[in-house]
ROVO-656803 format. One line per field, with one value per atom (N, C-alpha, C, O, CB): atom name; residue in one letter; x, y, z. Coordinates in steps of 0.2 Angstrom, whole numbers, always signed. Glycine has a CB too. Example, Ala and Ser with C-alpha at 12.3 -4.5 7.8 and 13.67 -1.06 7.14 Angstrom:
residues 2
atom: [N|CA|C|O|CB|N|CA|C|O|CB]
rest: [A|A|A|A|A|S|S|S|S|S]
xx: [+66|+62|+66|+71|+57|+64|+68|+64|+67|+70]
yy: [-28|-22|-16|-17|-22|-11|-5|+0|+6|-3]
zz: [+39|+39|+39|+42|+45|+35|+36|+39|+40|+29]
***
This chain:
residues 120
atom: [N|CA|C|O|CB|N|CA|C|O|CB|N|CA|C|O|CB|N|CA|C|O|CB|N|CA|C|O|CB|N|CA|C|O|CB|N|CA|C|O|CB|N|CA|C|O|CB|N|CA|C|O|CB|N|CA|C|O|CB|N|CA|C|O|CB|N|CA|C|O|CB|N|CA|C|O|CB|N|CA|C|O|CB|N|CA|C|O|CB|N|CA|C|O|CB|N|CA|C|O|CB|N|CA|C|O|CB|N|CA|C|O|CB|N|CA|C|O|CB|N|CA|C|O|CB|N|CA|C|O|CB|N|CA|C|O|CB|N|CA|C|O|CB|N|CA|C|O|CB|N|CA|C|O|CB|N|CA|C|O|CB|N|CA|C|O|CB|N|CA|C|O|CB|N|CA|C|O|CB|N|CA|C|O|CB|N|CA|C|O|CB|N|CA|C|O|CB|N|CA|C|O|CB|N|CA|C|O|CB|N|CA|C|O|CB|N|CA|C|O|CB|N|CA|C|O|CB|N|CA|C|O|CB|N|CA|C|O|CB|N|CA|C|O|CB|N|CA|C|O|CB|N|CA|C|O|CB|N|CA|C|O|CB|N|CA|C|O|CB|N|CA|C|O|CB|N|CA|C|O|CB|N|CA|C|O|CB|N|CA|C|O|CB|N|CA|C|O|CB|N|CA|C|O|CB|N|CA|C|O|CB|N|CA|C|O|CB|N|CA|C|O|CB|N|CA|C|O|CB|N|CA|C|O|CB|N|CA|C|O|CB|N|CA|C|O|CB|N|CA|C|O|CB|N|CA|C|O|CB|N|CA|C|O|CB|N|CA|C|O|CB|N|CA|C|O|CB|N|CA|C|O|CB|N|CA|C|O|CB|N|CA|C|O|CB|N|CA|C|O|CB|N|CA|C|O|CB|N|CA|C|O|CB|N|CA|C|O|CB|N|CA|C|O|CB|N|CA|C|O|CB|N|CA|C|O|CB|N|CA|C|O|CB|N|CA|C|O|CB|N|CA|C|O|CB|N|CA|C|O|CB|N|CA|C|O|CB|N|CA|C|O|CB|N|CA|C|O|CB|N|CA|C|O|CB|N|CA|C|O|CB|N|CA|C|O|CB|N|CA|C|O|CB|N|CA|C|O|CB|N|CA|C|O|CB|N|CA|C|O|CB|N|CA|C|O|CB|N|CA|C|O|CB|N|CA|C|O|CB|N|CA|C|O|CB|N|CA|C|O|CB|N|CA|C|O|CB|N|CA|C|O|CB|N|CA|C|O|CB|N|CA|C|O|CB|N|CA|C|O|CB|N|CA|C|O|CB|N|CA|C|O|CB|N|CA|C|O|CB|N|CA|C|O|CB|N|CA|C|O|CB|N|CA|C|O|CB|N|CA|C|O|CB|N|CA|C|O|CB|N|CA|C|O|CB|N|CA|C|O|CB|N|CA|C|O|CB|N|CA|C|O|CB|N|CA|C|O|CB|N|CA|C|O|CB|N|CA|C|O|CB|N|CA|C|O|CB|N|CA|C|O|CB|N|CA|C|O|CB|N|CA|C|O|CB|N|CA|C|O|CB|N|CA|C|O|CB|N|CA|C|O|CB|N|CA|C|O|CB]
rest: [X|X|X|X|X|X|X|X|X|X|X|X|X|X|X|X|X|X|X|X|X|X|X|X|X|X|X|X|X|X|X|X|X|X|X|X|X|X|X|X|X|X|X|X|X|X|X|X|X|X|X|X|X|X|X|X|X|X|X|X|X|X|X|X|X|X|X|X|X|X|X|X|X|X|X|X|X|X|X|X|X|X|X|X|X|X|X|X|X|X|X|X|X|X|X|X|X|X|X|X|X|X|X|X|X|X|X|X|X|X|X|X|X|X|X|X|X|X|X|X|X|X|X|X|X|X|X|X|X|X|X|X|X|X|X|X|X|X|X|X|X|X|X|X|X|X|X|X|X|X|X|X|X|X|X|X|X|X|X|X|X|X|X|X|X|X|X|X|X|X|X|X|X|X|X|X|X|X|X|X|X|X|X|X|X|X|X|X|X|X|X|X|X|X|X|X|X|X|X|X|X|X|X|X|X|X|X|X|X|X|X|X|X|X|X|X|X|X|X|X|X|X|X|X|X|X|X|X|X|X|X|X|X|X|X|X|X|X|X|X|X|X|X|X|X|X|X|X|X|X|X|X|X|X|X|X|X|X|X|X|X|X|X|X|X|X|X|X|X|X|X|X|X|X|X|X|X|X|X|X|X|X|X|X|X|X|X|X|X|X|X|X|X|X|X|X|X|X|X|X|X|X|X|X|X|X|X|X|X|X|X|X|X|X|X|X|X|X|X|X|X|X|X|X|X|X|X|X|X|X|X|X|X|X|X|X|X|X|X|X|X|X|X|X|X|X|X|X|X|X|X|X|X|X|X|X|X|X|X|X|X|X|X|X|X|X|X|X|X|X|X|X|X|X|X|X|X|X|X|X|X|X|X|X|X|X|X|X|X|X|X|X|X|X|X|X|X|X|X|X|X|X|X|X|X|X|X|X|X|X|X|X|X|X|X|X|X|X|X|X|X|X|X|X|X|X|X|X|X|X|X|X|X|X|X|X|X|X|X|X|X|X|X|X|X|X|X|X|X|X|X|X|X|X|X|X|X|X|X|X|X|X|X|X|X|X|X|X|X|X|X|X|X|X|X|X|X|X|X|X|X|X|X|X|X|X|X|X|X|X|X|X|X|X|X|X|X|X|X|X|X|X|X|X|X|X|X|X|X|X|X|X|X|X|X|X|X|X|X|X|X|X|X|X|X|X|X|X|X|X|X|X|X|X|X|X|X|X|X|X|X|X|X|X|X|X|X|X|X|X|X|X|X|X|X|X|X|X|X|X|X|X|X|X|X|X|X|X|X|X|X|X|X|X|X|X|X|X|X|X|X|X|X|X|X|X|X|X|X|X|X|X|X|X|X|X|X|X|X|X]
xx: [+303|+300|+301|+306|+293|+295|+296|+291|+287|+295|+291|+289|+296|+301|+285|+295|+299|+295|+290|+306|+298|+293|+294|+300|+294|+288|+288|+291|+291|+281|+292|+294|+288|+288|+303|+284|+278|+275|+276|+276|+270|+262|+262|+257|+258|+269|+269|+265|+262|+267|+266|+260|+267|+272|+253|+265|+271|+268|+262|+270|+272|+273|+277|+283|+274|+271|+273|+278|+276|+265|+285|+289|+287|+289|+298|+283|+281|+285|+289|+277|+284|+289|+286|+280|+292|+290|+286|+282|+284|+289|+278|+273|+276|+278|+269|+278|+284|+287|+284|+290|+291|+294|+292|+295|+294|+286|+279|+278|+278|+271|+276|+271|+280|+280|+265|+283|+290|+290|+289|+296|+292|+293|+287|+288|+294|+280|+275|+274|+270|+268|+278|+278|+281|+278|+282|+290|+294|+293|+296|+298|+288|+288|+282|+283|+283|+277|+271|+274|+273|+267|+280|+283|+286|+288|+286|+288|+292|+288|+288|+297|+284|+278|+275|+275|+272|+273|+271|+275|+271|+269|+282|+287|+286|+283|+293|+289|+291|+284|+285|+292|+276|+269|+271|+271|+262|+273|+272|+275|+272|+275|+283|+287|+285|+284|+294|+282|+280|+272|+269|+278|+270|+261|+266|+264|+251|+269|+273|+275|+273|+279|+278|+280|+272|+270|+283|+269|+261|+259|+259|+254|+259|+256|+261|+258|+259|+268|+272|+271|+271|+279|+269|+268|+260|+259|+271|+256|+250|+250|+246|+246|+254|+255|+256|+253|+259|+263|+266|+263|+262|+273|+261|+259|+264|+262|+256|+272|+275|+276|+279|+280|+273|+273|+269|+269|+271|+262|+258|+261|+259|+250|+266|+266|+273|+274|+264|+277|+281|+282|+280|+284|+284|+282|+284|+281|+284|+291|+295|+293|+293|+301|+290|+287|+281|+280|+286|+276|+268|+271|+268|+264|+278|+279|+281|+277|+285|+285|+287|+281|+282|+296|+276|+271|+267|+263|+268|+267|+264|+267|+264|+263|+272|+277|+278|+280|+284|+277|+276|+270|+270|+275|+264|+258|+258|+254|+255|+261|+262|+265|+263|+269|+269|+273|+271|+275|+280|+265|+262|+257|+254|+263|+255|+247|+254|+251|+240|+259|+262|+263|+260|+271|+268|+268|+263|+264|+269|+258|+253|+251|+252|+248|+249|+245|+254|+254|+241|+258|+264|+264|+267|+271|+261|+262|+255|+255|+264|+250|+244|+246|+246|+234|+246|+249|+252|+249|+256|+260|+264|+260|+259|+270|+257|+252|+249|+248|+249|+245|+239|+241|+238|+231|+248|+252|+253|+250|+258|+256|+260|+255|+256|+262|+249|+242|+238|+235|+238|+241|+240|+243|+242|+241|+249|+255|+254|+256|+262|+250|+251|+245|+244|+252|+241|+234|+235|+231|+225|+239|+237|+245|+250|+233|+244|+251|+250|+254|+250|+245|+245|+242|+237|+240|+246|+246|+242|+237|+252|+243|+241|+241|+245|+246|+236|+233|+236|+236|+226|+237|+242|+237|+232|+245|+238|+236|+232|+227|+242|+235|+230|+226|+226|+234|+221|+217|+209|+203|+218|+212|+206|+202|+197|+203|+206|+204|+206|+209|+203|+205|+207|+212|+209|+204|+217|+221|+220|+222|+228|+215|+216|+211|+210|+223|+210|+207|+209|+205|+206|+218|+220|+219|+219|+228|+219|+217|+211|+210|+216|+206|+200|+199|+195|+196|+203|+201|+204|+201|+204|+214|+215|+211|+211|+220|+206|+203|+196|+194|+204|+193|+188|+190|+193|+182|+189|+191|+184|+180|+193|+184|+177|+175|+178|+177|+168|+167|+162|+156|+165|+161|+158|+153|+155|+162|+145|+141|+136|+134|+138|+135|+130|+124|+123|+135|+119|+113|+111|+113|+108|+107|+104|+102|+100|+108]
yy: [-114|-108|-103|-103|-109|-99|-96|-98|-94|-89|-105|-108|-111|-115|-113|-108|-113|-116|-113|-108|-123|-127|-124|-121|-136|-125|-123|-129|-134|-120|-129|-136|-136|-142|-135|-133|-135|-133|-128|-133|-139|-141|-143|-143|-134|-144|-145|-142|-144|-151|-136|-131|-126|-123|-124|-127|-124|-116|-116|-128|-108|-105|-100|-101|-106|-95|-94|-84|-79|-95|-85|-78|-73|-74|-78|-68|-64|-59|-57|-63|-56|-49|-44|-43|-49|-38|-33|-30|-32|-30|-26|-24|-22|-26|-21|-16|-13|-18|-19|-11|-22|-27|-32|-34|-30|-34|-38|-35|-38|-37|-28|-24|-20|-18|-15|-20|-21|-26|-25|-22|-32|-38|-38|-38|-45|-40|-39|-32|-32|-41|-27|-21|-24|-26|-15|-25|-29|-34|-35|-30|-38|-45|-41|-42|-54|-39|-35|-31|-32|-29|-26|-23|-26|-24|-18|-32|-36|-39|-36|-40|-44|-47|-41|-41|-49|-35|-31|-29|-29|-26|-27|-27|-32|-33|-27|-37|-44|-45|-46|-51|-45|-45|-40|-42|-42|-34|-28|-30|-31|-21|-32|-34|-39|-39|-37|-44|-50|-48|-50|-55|-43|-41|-36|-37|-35|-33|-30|-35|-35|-27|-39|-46|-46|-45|-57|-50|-51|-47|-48|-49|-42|-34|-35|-35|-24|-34|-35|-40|-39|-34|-49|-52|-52|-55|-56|-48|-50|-45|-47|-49|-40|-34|-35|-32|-29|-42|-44|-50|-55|-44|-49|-57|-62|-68|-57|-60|-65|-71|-76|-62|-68|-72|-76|-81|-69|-76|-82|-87|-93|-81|-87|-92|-97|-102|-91|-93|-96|-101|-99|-93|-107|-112|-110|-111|-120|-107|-105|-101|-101|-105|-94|-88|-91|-89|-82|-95|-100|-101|-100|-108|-104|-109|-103|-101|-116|-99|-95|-89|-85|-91|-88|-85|-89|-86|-84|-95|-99|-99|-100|-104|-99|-100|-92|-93|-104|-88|-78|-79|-77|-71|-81|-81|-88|-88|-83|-92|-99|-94|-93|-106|-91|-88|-80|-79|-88|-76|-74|-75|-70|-73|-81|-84|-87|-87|-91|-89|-94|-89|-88|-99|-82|-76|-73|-73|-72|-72|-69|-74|-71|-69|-81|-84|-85|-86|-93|-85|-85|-79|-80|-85|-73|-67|-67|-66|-62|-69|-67|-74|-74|-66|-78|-86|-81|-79|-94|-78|-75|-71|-72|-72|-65|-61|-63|-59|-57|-69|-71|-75|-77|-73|-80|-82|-78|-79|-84|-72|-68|-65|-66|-63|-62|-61|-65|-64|-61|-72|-78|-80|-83|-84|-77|-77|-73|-74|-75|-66|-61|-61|-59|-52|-65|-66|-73|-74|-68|-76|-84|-84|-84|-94|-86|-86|-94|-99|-81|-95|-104|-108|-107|-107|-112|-117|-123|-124|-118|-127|-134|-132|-130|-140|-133|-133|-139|-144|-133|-138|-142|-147|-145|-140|-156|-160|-160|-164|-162|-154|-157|-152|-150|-160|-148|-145|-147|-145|-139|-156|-158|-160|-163|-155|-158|-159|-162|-159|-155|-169|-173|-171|-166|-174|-172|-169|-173|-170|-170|-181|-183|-190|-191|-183|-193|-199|-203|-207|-201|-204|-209|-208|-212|-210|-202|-197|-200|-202|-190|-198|-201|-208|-210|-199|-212|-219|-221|-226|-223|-216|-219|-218|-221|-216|-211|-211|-214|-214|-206|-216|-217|-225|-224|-212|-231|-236|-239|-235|-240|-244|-246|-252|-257|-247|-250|-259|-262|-258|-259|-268|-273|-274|-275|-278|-273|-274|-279|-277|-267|-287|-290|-292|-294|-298|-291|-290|-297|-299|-284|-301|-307|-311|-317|-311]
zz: [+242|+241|+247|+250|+238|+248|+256|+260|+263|+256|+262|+267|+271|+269|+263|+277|+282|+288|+290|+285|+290|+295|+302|+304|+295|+306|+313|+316|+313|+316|+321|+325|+330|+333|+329|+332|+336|+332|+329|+341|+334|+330|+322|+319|+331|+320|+313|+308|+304|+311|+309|+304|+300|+302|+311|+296|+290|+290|+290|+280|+291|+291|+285|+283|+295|+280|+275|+279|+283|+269|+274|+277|+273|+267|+276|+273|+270|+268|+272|+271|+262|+261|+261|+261|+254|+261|+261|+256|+250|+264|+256|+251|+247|+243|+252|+246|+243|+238|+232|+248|+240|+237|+232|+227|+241|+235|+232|+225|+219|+237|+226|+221|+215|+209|+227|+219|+213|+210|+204|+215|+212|+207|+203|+197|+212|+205|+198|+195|+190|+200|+196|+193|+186|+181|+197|+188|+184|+181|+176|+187|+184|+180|+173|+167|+187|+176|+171|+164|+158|+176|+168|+161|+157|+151|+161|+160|+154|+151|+146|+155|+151|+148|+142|+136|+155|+146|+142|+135|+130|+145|+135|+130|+127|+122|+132|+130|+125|+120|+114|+131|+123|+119|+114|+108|+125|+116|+111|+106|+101|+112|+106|+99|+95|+89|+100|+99|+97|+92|+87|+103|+95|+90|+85|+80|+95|+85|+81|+73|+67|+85|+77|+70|+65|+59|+76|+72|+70|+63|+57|+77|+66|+62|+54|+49|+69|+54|+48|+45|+39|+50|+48|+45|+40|+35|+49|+43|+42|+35|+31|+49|+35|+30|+25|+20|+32|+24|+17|+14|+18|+18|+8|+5|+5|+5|-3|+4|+4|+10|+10|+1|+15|+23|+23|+26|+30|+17|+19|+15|+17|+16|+8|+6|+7|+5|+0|+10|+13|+19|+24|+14|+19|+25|+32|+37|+23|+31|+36|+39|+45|+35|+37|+39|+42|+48|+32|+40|+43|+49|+54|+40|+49|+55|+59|+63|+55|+58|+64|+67|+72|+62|+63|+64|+69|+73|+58|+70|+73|+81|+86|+70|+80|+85|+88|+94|+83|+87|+90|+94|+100|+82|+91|+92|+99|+104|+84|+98|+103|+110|+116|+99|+107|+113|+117|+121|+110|+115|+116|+119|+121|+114|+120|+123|+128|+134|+118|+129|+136|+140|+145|+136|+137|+141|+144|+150|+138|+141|+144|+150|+155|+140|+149|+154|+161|+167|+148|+159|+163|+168|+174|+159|+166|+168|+174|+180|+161|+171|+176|+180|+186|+171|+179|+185|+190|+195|+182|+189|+193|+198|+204|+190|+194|+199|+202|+207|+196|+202|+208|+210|+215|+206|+209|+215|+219|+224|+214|+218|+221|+226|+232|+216|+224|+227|+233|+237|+222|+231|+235|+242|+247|+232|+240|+244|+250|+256|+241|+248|+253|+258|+264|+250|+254|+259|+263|+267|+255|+263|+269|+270|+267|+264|+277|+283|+284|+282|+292|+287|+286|+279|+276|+294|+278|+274|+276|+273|+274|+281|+285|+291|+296|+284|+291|+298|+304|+301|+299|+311|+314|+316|+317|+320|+317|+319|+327|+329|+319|+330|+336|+338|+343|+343|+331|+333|+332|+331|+330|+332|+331|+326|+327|+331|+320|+314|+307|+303|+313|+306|+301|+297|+295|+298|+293|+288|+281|+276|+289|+282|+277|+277|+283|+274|+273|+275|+279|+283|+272|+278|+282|+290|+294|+280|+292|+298|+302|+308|+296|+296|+297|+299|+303|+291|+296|+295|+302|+306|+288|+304|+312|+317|+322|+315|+315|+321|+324|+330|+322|+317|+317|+313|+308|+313|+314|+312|+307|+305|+317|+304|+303|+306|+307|+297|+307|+310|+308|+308|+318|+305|+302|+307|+312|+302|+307|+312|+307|+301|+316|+311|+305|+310|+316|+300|+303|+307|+305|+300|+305|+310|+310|+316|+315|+307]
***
C-alpha cells in the first residue's frame, strides 16, 4: 500500500499525499457511488411501480440483487472515505522496539520470563 519501512528503529513510515489529492480521489470515489445508487433506486422506483415485477421470479431475483448491490456500494464507499481519513491522521504505524515498550506478548514474556515460586 503506502507504507514503506525505515531501516532504523524498525518503525514503518506511512508516505502521505497531498491534500488536494486525498480530497480528489474521495471527491471521485463519492460521485460515483452517488450515480451508480441513483440508477440503481431508479430500477427500485420502476420496479416497485409495475405489478407485473412482483410476480415474476426473475424480476424478485434481480430486484434483490439492485438492492444487494446498493447496501455493498454504499458500505464500500463510507469504508474508502474513513480509510482515507485514517491515512491522513497517523504517520506511525508501530512503534519501534527500543522505546521501551512491548509489541506483544511474546515481548512481554522475553523480557519478563515466568518464575515458578513454591511456597512450603
Amino acid at each position: 500500500m503506502n507504507q514503506s519501512s525505515s531501516s532504523h528503529n524498525g518503525s514503518l513510515v506511512s508516505s502521505r499525499e497531498p491534500y488536494h489529492v486525498a480530497v480528489t480521489k474521495n471527491m471521485i470515489v463519492l460521485a460515483l457511488g452517488l450515480t451508480i445508487n441513483s440508477i440503481n433506486g431508479m430500477l427500485v422506483h420502476t420496479f416497485s411501480k409495475h405489478q407485473i415485477f412482483y410476480t415474476t421470479p426473475r424480476y424478485i431475483l434481480f430486484i434483490h440483487l439492485v438492492i444487494n448491490d446498493m447496501i455493498q456500494l454504499t458500505t464500500s464507499v463510507i469504508l474508502h472515505i474513513i480509510r482515507k481519513q485514517q491515512e491522513g491522521r497517523t504517520c506511525r504505524t508501530s512503534l519501534p522496539h527500543s522505546e521501551g515498550r512491548p509489541q506483544g506478548p511474546a515481548d512481554l514474556l522475553a523480557r519478563h520470563p515466568p518464575t515458578l515460586d513454591r511456597v512450603g
